[in-house]
C-alpha positions in Angstrom: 19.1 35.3 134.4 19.9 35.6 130.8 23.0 33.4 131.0 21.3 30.7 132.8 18.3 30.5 129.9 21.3 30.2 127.7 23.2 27.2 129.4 19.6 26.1 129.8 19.2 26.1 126.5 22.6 25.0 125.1 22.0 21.5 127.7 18.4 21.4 125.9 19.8 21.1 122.5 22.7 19.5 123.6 20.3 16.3 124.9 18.2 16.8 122.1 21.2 15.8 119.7 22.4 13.4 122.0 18.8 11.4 121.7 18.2 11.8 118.2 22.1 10.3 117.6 20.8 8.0 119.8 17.6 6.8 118.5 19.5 6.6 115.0 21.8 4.1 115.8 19.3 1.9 117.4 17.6 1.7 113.7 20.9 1.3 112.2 21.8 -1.8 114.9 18.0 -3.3 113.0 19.1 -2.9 109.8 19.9 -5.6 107.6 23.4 -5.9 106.2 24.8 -7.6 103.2 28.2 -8.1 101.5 27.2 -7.0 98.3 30.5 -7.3 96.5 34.2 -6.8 96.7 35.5 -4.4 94.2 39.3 -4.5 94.3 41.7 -7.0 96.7 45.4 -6.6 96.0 47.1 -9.1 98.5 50.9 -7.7 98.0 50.6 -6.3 94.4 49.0 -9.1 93.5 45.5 -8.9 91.7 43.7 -12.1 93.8 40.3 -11.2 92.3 42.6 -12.2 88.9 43.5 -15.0 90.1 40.0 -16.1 91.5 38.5 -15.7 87.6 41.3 -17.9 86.6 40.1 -20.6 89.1 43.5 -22.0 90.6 45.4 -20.1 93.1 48.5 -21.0 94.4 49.5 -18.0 96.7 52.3 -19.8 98.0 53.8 -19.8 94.1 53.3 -16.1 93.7 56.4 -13.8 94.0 55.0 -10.9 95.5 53.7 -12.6 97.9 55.9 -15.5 98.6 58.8 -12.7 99.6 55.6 -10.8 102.1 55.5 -13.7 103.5 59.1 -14.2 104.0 59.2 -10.4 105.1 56.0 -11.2 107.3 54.9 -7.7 105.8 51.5 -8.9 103.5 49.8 -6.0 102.7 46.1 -6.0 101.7 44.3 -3.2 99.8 41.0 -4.2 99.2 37.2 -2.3 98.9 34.5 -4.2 100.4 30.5 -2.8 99.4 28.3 -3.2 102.5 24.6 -3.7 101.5 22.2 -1.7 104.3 18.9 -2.4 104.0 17.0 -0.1 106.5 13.1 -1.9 107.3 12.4 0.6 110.5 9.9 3.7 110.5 12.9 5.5 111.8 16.0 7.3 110.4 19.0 4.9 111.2 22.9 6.6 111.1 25.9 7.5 112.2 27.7 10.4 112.1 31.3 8.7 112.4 32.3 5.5 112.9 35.5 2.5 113.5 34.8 -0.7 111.7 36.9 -3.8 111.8 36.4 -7.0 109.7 37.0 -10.4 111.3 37.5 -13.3 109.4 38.3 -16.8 111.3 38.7 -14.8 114.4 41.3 -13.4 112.7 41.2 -9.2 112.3 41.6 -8.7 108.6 41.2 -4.9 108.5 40.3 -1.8 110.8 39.9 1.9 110.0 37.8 4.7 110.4 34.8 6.5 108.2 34.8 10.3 108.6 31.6 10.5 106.7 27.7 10.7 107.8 26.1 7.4 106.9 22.3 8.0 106.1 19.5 4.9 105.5 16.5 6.1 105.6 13.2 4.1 106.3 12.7 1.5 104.1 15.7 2.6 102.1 18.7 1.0 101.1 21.9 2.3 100.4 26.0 1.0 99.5 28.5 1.6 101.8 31.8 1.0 100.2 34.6 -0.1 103.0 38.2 0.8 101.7 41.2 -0.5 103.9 44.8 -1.3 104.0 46.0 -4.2 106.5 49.1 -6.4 107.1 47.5 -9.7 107.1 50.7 -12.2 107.5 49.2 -13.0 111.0 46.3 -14.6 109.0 48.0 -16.0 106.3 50.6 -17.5 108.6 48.1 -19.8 110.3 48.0 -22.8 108.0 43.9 -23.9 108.1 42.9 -20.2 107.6 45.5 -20.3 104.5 44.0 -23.2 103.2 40.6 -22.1 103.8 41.5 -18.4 101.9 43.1 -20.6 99.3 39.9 -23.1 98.7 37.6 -20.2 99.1 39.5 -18.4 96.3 40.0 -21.0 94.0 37.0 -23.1 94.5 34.8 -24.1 91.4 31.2 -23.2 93.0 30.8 -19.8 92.8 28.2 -20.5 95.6 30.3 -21.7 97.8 30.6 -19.3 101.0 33.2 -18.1 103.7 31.7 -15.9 107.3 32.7 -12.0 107.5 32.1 -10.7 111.1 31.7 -6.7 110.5 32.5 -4.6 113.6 30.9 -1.0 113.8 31.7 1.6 117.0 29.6 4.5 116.3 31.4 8.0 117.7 28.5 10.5 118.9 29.1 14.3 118.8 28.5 15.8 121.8 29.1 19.7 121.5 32.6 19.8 119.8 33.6 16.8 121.2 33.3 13.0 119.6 32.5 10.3 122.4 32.9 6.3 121.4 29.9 4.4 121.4 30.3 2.0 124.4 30.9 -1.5 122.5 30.8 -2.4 118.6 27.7 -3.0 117.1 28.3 -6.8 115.3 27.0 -8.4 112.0 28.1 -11.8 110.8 28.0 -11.7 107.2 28.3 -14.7 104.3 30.7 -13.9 101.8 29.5 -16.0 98.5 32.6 -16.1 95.9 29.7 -14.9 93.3 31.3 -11.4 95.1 34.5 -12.2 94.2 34.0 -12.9 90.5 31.5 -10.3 88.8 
């Protein structure tokens, strides 16, 4: 009788979690989300957030980046701060979660955050995204290279280029971490204000 009080109760808690994890991501799929600014993007060595300030970029006349490009190895290392505004009643979060960040339909980055992500009602709080990515594929397609280029070394420091963020939340379940079933999508305007501060 004892043992089955126990498992009783273990399933109990178990569900419990399950909801509350549950209930948490729904507010964080309500929450508002903002690129708030990019804090470091080195595009095969290469400081671009440099050359941005400077206000003419010619990637193409760049060593570095000229022999990636010719090795079709262009490696980006760049930290992106996510602004998440959080106007529920309710707790929104995630325990664990993949991301990926789409530009031009174009996967720029992908990893995964081993850390609990916490916005509580009302609140707001910065969620810096570090990642490493190859990105010839991106660069090798000629109108997303001169869009990056004119984005980069455009004079209006208003003008604007669209980030799709991709979030798949992981539940815990027990000891054991379950995918959320699909990514949880926000399309996001980059200004090149971010780019420049």
């Amino acid at each position: 009788m004892k043992k089955w009080m126990l498992l009783a109760s273990l399933i109990w808690f178990s569900s419990c979690g399950i909801n509350q994890q549950a209930k948490q991501i729904k507010a964080l799929e309500q929450c508002q989300f903002k690129v708030q600014q990019v804090d470091r993007v080195f595009l095969a060595g290469v400081d671009v957030l440099k050359l941005a300030k400077a206000g003419h970029v010619d990637l193409g006349s760049v060593g570095g980046i000229s022999l990636a490009m010719l090795r079709k190895n262009v490696p980006l290392d760049a930290v992106v701060h996510i602004h998440i505004n959080n106007p529920t009643n309710n707790l929104a979060g995630i325990n664990q979660f993949q991301y990926q960040i789409v530009m031009k339909d174009q996967e720029i980055a992908t990893g995964t955050i081993d850390q609990q992500v916490r916005v509580g009602p009302g609140e707001s709080i910065d969620l810096p995204l570090g990642f490493q990515s190859n990105i010839y594929g991106l660069l090798s397609n000629q109108s997303v290279m001169e869009d990056l280029l004119n984005f980069i070394s455009g004079k209006d420091p208003k003008q604007e280029t669209l980030l799709s963020i991709k979030l798949k939340p992981t539940l815990s379940i027990g000891n054991k971490l379950i995918n959320y079933p699909g990514w949880i999508t926000f399309d996001r305007k980059l200004s090149r204000s971010a780019l420049i501060l």
